[in-house]
Every structure is written in C-alpha cells, then in structure tokens.
C-alpha positions in Angstrom: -109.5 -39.2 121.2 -106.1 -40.3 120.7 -107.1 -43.2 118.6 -109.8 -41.3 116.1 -106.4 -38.5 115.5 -104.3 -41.6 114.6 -107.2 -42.8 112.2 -107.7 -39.6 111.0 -104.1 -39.3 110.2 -103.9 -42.8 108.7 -106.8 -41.6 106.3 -105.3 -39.0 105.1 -101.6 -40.4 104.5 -103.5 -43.2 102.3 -105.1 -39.9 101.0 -102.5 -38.4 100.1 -100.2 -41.4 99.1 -103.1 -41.9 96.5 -103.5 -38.7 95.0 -99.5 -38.1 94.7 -99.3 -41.4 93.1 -102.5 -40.0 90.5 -100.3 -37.1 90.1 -97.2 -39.3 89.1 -99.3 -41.4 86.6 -100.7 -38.0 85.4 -97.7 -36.5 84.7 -96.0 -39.6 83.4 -98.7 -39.7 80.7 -98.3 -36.0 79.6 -94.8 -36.2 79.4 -95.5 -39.5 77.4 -98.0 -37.2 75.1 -95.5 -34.6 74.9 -92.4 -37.0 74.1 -94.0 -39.4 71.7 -97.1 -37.9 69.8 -99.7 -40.6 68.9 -99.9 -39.4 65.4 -96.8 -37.1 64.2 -98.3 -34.2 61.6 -96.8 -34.9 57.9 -93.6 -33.0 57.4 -93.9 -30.8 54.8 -91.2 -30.1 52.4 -89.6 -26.4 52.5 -90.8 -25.4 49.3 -94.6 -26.2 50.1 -93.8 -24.8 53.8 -93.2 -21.4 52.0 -96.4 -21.7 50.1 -98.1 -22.6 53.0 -97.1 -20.0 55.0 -97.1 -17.0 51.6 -100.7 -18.3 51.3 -102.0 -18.0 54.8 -99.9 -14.6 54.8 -101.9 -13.1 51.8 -105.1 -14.5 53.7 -104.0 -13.1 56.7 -103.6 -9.2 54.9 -106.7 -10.0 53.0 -108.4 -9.6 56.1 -106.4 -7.2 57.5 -107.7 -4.7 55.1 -111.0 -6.1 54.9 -111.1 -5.3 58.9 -109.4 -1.7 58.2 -112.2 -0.7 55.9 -114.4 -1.9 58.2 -113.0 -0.2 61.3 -113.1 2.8 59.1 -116.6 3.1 58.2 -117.9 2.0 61.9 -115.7 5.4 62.7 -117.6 7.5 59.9 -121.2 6.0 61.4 -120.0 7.1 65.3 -118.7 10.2 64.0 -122.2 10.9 61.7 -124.5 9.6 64.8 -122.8 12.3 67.2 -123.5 15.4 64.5 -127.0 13.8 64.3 -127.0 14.0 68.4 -125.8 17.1 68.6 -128.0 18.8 66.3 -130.7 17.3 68.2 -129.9 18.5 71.5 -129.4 22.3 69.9 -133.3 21.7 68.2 -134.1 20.5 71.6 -132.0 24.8 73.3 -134.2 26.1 70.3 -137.9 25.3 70.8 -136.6 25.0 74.8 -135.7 28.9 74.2 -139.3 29.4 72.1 -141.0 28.1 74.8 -139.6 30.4 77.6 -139.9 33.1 75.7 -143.7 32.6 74.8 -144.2 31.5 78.6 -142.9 34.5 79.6 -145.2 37.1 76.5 -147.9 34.9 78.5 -147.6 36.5 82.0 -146.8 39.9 80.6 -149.7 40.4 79.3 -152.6 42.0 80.7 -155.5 39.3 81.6 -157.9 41.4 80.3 -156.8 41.2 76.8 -156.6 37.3 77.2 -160.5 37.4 78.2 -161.4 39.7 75.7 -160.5 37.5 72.8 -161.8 34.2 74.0 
C-alpha cells in the first residue's frame, strides 16, 4: 500500500508540475498579448477623434430618443389594455348581476304560472 501512495503521489506532483508550467506558458502569452498587440489600431489624429466621437454621440441620442418614444407609446398601449381589462371585468359584475337577479324572479315565481304559459 505504501508503494501505490508513493505512485500516486508521484503522479500527481508530475500533474501538477505540468499544469503549473501550462499556467506559466498561459500567462506568459497573455501578458505577451497585452504588452505587444499583434496589430496596433491606427492612431487617429485629435481632430478626427472629436468627429469620431461627436458622430457616434449624435448616433448615440438619435437613438436615445428613438427608444424614448418608443418606451412611451409601449406605456400608452399597457395603460389602454388595462381600461380595456377593466371595463371587461365590470361587463362581466353587470350581466353577472342580470343573471342573479333573473335567477332569483325565477324561484319567486309561482310554478303554476311557469306551466301555464308553456
């Protein structure tokens, strides 16, 4: 038993050993990545920088409002679809109401004066 722990143990040093040295290589190569980009992005100058950046800001609040108008009439439809729900539900109290009300006409009324128009 002695001897299969010490394997064991030798297996996973070499394990280990292998993986940290993955790790190094690993991190080695991302701080290569980060350090030295393969292909550097074209510097701009500051003046088209500022046009860049004015452009993709009147893009930006181009949208902006776009997706405020939006928002807005997605409120006026939830807003329009709960008065259509609730007027619904109070049709629903009304002929609810009716219904009782006739139901209960029905069992006042003498049986005799059912039969006798049939």
């Amino acid at each position: 038993m002695a001897v299969e722990a010490t394997n064991s143990f030798k297996r996973s040093s070499k394990a280990d050993s292998a993986a940290s040295s993955a790790a190094d290589v690993e991190s080695n190569r991302l701080e290569e990545t980060v350090v030295e980009p393969a292909h550097p992005a074209p510097r701009l100058g500051a003046d088209e920088e500022a046009k860049r950046l004015s452009s993709e800001n009147a893009q930006l609040a181009g949208e902006n409002t776009a997706l405020r108008s939006e928002v807005n009439l997605l409120k006026l439809k939830v807003e329009l679809l709960v008065d259509m729900v609730t007027l619904a539900n109070l049709d629903c109290d009304k002929l609810s109401e009716e219904l009782e009300q006739k139901e209960l006409e029905l069992e006042q009324r003498d049986p005799q004066q059912l039969v006798g128009k049939g």
